[in-house]
LUMBATOR-137026 format. One line per 4 residues: their letters; for each residue x, y, z of N, C-alpha, C. Coordinates in steps of 0.02 Angstrom, whole numbers, plus 50000, padded with zeros to 5 digits. Layout:
A = X/Y/Z/X/Y/Z/X/Y/Z | ...
END
This chain:
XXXX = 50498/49144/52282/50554/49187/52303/50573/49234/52247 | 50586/49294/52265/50613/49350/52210/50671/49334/52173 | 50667/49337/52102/50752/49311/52060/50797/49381/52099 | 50864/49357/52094/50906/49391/52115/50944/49422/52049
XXXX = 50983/49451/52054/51021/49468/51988/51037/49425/51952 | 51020/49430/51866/51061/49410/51838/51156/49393/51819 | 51143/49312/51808/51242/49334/51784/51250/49384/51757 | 51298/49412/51769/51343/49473/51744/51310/49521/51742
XXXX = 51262/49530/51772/51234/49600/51782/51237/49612/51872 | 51259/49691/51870/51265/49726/51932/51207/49788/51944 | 51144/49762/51948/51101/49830/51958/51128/49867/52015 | 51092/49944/51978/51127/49996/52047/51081/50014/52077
XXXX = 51113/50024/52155/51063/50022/52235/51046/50085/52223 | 50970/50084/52251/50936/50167/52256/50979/50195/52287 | 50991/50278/52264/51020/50301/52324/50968/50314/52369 | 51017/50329/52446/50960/50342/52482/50934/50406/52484
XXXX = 50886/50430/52538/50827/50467/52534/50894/50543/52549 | 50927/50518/52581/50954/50589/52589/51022/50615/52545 | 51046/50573/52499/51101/50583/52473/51082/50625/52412 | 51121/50645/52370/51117/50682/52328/51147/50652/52248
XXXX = 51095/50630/52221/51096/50593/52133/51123/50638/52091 | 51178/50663/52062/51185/50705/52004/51178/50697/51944 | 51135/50614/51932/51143/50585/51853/51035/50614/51872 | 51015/50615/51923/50939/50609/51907/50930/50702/51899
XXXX = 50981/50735/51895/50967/50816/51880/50965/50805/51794 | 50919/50862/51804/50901/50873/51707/50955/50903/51687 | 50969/50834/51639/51027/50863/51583/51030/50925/51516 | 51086/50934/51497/51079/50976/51444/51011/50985/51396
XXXX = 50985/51015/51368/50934/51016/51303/50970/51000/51253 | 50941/50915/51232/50952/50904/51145/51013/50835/51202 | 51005/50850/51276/51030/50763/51279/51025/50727/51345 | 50946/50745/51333/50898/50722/51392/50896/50628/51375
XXXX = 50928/50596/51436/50908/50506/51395/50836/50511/51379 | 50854/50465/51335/50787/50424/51296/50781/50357/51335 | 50829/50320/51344/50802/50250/51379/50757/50252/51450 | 50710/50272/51434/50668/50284/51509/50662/50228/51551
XXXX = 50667/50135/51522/50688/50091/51567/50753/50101/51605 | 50802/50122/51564/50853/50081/51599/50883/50161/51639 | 50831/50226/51638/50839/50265/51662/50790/50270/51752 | 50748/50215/51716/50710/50195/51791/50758/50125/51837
XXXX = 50785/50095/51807/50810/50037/51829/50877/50071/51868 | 50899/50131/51856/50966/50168/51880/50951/50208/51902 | 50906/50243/51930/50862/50284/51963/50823/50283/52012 | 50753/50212/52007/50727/50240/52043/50747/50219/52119
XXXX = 50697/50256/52159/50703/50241/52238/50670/50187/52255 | 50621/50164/52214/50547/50143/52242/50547/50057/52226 | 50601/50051/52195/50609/49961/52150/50655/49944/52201 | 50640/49868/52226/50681/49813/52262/50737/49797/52197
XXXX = 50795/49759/52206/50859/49750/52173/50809/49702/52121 | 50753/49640/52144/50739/49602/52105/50671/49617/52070 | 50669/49669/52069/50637/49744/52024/50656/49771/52008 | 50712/49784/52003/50737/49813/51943/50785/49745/51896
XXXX = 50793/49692/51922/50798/49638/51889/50760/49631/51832 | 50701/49652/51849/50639/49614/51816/50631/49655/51739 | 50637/49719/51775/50628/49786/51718/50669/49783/51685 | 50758/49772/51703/50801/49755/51655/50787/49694/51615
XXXX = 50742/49634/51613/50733/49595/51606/50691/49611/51545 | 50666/49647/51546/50594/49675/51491/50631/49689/51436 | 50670/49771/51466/50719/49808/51423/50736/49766/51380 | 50784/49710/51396/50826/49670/51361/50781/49636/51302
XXXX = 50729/49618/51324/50705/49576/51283/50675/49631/51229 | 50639/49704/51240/50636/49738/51204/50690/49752/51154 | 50759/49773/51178/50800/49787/51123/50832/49722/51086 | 50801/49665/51107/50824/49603/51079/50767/49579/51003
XXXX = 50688/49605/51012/50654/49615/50949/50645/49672/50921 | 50694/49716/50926/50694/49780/50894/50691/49755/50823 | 50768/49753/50825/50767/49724/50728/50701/49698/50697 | 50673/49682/50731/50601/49630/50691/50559/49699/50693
XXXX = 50543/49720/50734/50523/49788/50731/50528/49834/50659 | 50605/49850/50668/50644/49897/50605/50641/49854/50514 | 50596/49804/50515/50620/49754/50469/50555/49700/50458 | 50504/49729/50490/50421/49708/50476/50395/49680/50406
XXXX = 50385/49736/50382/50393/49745/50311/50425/49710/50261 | 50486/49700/50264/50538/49674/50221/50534/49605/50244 | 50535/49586/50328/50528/49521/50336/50465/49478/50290 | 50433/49521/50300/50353/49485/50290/50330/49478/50217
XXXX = 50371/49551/50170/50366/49535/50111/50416/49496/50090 | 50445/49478/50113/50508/49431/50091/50493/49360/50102 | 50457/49323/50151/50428/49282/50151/50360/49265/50113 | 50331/49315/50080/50287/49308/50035/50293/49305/49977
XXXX = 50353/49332/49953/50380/49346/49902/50404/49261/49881 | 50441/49223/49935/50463/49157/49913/50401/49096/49908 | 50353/49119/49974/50314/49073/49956/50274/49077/49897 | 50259/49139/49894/50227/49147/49807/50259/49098/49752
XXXX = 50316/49113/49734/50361/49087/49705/50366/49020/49694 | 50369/48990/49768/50403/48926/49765/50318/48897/49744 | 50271/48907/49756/50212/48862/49754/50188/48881/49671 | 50206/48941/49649/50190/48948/49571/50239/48888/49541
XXXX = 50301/48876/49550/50318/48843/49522/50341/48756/49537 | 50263/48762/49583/50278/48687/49614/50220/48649/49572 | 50226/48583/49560/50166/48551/49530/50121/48553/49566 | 50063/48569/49577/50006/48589/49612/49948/48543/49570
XXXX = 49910/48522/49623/49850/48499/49561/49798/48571/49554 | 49743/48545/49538/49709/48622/49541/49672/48632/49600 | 49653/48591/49648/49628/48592/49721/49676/48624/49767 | 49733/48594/49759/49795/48639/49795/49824/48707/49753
XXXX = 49810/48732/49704/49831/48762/49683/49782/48857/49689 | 49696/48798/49677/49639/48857/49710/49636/48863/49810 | 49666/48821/49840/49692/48822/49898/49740/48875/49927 | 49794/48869/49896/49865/48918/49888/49822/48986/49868
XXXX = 49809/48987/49816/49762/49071/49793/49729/49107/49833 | 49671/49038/49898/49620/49080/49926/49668/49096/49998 | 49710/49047/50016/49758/49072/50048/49802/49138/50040 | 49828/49151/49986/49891/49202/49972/49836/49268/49978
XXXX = 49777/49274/49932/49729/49322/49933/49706/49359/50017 | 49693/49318/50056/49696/49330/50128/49745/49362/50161 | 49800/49326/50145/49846/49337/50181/49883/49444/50164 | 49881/49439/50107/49908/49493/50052/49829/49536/50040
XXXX = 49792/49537/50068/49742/49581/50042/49753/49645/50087 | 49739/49701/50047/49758/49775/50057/49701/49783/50119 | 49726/49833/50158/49684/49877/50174/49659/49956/50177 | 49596/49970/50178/49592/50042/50164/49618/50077/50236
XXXX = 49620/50069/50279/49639/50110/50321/49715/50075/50367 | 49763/50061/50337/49823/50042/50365/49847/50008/50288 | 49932/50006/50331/49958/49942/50276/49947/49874/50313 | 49974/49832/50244/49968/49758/50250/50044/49758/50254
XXXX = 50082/49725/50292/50164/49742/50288/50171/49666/50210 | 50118/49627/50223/50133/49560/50194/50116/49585/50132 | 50084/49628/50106/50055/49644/50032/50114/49711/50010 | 50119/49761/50038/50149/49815/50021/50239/49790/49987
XXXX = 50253/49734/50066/50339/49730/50067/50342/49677/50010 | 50284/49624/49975/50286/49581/49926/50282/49631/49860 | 50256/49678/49874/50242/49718/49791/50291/49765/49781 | 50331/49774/49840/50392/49800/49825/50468/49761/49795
XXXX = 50459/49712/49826/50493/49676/49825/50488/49647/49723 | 50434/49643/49716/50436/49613/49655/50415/49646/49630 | 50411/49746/49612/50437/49779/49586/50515/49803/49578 | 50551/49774/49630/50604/49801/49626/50650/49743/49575
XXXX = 50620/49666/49577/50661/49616/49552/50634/49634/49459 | 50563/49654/49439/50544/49689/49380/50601/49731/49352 | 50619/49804/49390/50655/49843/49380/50730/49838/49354 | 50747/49778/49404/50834/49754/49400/50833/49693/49349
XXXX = 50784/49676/49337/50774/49581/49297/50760/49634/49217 | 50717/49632/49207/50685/49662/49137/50668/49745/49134 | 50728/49793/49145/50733/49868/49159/50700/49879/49078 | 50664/49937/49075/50636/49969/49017/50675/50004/48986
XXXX = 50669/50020/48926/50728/50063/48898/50752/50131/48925 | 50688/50163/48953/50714/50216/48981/50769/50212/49055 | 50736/50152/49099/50769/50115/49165/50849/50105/49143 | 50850/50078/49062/50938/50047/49052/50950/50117/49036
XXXX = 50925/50181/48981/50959/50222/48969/50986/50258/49048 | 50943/50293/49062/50941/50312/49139/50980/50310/49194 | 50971/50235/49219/51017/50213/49266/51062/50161/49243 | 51081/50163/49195/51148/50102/49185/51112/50011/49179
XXXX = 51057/50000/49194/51035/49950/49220/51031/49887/49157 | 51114/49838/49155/51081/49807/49089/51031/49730/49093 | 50992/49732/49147/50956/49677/49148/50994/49610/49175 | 50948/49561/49197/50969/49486/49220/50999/49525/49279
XXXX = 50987/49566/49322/50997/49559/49403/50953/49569/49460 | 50900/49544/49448/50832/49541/49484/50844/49503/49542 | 50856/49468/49534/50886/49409/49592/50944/49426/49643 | 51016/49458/49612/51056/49495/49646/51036/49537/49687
XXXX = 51008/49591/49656/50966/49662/49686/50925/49621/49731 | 50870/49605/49731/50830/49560/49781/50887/49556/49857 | 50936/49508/49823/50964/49496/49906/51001/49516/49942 | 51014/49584/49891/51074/49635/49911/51009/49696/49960
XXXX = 50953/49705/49936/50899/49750/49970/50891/49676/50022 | 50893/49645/50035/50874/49609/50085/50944/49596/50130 | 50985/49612/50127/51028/49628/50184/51044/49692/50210 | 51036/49717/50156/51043/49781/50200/51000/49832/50202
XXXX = 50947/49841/50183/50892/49897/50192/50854/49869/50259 | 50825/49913/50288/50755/49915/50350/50711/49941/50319 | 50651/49940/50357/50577/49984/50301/50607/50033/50301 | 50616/50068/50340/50619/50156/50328/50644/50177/50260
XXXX = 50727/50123/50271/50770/50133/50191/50744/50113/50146 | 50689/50038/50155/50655/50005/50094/50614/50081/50062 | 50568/50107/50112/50510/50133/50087/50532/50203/50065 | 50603/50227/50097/50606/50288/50060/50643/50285/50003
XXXX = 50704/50222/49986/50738/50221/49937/50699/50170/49857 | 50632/50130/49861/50610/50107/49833/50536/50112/49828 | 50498/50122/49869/50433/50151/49845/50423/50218/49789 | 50414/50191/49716/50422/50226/49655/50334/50268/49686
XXXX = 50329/50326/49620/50275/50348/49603/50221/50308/49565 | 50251/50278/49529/50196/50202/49510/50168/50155/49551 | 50225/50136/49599/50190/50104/49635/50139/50124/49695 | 50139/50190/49695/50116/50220/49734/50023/50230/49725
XXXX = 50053/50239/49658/49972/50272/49626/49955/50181/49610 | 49984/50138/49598/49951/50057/49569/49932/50031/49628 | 49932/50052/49696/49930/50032/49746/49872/50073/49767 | 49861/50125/49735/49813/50174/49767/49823/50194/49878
XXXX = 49878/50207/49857/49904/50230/49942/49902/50302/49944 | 49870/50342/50007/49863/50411/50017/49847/50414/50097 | 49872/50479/50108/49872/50511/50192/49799/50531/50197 | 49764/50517/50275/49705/50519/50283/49708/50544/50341
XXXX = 49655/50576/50378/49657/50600/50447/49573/50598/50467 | 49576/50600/50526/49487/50595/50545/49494/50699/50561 | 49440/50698/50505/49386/50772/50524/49330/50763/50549 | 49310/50784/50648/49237/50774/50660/49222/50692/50676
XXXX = 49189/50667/50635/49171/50621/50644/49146/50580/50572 | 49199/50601/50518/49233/50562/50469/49294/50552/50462 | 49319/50515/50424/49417/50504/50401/49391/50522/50326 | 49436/50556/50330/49446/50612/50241/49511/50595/50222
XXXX = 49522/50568/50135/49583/50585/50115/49603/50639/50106 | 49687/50654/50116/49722/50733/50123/49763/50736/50082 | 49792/50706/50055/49857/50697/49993/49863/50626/49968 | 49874/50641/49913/49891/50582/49873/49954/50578/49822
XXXX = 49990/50640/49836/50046/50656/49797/50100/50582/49844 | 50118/50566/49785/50168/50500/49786/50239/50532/49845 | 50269/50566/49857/50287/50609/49882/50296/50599/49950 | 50219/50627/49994/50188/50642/50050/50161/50592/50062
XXXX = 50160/50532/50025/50126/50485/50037/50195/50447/50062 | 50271/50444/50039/50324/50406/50048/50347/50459/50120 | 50342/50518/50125/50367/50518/50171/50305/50524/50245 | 50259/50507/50241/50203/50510/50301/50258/50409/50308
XXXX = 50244/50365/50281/50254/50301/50300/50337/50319/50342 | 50373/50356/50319/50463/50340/50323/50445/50385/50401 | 50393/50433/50414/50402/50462/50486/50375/50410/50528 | 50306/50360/50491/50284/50350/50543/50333/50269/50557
XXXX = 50379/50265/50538/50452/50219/50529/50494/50234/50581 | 50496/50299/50574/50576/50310/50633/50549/50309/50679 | 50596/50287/50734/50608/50234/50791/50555/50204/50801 | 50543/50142/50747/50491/50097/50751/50417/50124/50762
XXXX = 50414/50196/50740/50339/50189/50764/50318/50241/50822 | 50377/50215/50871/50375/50233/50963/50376/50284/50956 | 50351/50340/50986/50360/50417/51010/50412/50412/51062 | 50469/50473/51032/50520/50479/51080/50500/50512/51145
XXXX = 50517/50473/51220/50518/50509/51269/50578/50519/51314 | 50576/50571/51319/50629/50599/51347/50637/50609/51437 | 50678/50602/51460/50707/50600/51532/50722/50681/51542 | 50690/50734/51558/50688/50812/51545/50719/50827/51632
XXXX = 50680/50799/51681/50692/50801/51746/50694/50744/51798 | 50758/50696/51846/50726/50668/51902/50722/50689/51927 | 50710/50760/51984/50713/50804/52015/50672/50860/52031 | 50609/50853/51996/50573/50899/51960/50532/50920/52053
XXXX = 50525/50997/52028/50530/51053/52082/50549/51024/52144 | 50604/50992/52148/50666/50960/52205/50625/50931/52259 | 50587/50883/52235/50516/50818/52270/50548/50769/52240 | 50596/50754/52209/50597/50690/52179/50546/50658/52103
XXXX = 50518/50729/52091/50463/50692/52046/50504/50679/51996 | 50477/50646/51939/50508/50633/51853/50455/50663/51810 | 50500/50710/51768/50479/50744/51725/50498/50741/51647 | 50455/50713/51610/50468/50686/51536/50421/50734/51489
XXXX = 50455/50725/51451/50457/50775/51381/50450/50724/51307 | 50392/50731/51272/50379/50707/51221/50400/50742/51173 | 50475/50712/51099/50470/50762/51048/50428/50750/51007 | 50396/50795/51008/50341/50808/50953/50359/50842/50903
XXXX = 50347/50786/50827/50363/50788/50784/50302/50800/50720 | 50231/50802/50759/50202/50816/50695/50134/50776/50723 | 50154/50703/50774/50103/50663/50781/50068/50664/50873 | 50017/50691/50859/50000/50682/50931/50003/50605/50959
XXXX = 50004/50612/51010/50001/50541/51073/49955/50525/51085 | 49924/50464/51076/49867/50429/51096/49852/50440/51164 | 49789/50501/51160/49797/50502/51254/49760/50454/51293 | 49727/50416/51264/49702/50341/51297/49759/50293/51323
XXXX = 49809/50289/51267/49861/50249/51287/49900/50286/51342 | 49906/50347/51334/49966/50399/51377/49897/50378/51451 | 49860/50402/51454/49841/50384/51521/49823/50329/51570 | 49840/50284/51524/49854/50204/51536/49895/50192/51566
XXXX = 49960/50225/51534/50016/50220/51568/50068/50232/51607 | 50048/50310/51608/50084/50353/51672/50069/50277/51721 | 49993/50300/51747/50018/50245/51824/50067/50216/51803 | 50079/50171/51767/50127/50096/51773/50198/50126/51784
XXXX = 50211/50192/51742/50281/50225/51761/50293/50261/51821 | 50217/50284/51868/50223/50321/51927/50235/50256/51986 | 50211/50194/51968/50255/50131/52009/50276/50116/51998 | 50339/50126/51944/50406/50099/51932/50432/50161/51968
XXXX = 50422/50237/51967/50468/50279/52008/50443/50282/52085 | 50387/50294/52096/50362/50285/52157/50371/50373/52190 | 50373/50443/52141/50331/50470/52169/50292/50487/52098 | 50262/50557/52085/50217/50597/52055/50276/50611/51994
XXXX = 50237/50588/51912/50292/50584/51854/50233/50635/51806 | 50258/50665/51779/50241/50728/51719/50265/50723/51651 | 50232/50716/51623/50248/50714/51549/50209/50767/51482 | 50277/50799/51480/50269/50868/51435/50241/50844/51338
XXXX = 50191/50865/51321/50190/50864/51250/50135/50907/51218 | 50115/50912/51141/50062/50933/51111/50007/50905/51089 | 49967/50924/51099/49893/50914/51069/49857/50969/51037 | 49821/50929/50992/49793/50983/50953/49813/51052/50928
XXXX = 49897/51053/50941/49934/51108/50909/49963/51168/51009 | 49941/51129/51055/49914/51171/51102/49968/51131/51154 | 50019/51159/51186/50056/51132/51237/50035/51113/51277 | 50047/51028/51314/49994/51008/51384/50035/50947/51435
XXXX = 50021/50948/51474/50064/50921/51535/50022/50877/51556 | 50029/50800/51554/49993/50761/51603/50023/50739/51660 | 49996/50738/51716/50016/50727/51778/49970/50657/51810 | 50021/50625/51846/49998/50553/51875/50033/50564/51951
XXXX = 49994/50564/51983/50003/50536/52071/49995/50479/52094 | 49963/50426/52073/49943/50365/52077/49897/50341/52012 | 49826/50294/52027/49792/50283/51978/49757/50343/51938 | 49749/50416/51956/49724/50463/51906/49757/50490/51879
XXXX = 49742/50522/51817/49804/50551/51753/49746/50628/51749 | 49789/50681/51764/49769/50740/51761/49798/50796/51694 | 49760/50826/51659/49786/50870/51591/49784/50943/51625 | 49835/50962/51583/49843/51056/51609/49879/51086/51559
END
């Protein structure tokens, strides 16, 4: 049998076919929604009440591991950071101790083409307790810093920073270049490095950070040329859209609305519209 509504939730009834929606007309420019669930769950025509149950059901759980999302990094080096710690200074024989090593080595090993969130957020982390614990003379002249607060700093960046803030307010130029980290792109049918300035290297990670990663999509039209279609708008910020993934998924959003959905963005520098009617995804 279909779940019915959740406690305390009141999903809203499609309107019907002949009434007139003034929330599904395209809003202002610059405040088109972004929540495209809970803009389908209040919208569409085409979802039973215990369908849009279901979708609210998702939503929720989505904005419920956001934080883990916003906090990857820091989680993961932060848990590496203690187990490091606690096992250096545990009596170990040397079987458990070359155990722990071939373990931590695995776990924390770099890669050339991505980060390790478990290696990057640990070497930050215990550059930053370096910095605040045993500051260099230039670190105390500089910033005020008189040493013995490695430990403080540690748990004061661990309440309140996310990667974005970790990586733009603490990824130094040292660590940048000791890490050997740089922006890469595929030319043809190689990946070429493109910059390595410490710089462009902190801010390629802090873009590809905001809002977790996700490419913003935008709610541009429900209404689109007055058929009922949905018409979405990608801001494009620099990073094209995986069009394998993008054509994956129209369908799944053209049966959550249930008619023909369009989605505006760039490629290759070149404005392009994909269109879904059912299972085929069409470019123009």
């Amino acid at each position: 049998r279909p779940p019915g509504p959740r406690p305390g939730t009141t999903p809203r009834p499609a309107p019907d076919a002949g009434e007139e929606d003034d929330d599904a007309r395209s809003p202002d420019a610059g405040d088109e929604p972004r929540d495209l669930l809970l803009y389908l769950t209040e919208h569409s025509r085409a979802l039973a009440d215990w369908e849009r149950d279901v979708v609210g059901i998702v939503r929720d759980e989505t904005l419920y591991f956001r934080p883990q999302l916003e906090t990857k990094i820091l989680n993961e080096g932060w848990a590496t950071y203690w187990h490091m710690r606690i096992m250096r200074e545990a009596d170990l024989s040397e079987e458990e101790a070359v155990e722990f090593a071939r373990m931590h080595a695995a776990v924390t090993a770099p890669s050339r083409m991505g980060i390790n969130p478990y290696h990057l957020g640990c070497r930050i982390l215990l550059d930053i307790y370096r910095r605040w614990e045993t500051p260099s003379a230039e670190e105390r002249r500089r910033y005020g810093r008189p040493g013995g607060q490695g430990m403080e700093k540690l748990f004061e960046v661990r309440e309140t920073e996310t990667d974005l803030s970790l990586i733009r307010n603490y990824l130094t130029k040292e660590l940048v270049e000791e890490l050997d980290l740089y922006v890469y792109r595929r030319e043809g049918d190689r990946w070429v490095i493109v910059d390595k300035d410490w710089r462009s290297v902190r801010d390629e990670l802090v873009r590809q950070m905001t809002n977790c990663g996700i490419p913003v999509i935008t709610v541009a039209d429900g209404d689109h040329r007055g058929n009922g279609e949905l018409y979405l708008r990608h801001r494009h910020e620099g990073a094209d859209l995986d069009v394998r993934y993008t054509e994956k998924t129209l369908p799944y959003v053209y049966r959550l609305w249930g008619r023909p959905v369009h989605l505006e963005t760039v490629l290759d520098g070149r404005p392009t519209v994909f269109s879904c009617s059912g299972d085929q995804v069409v470019r123009q």
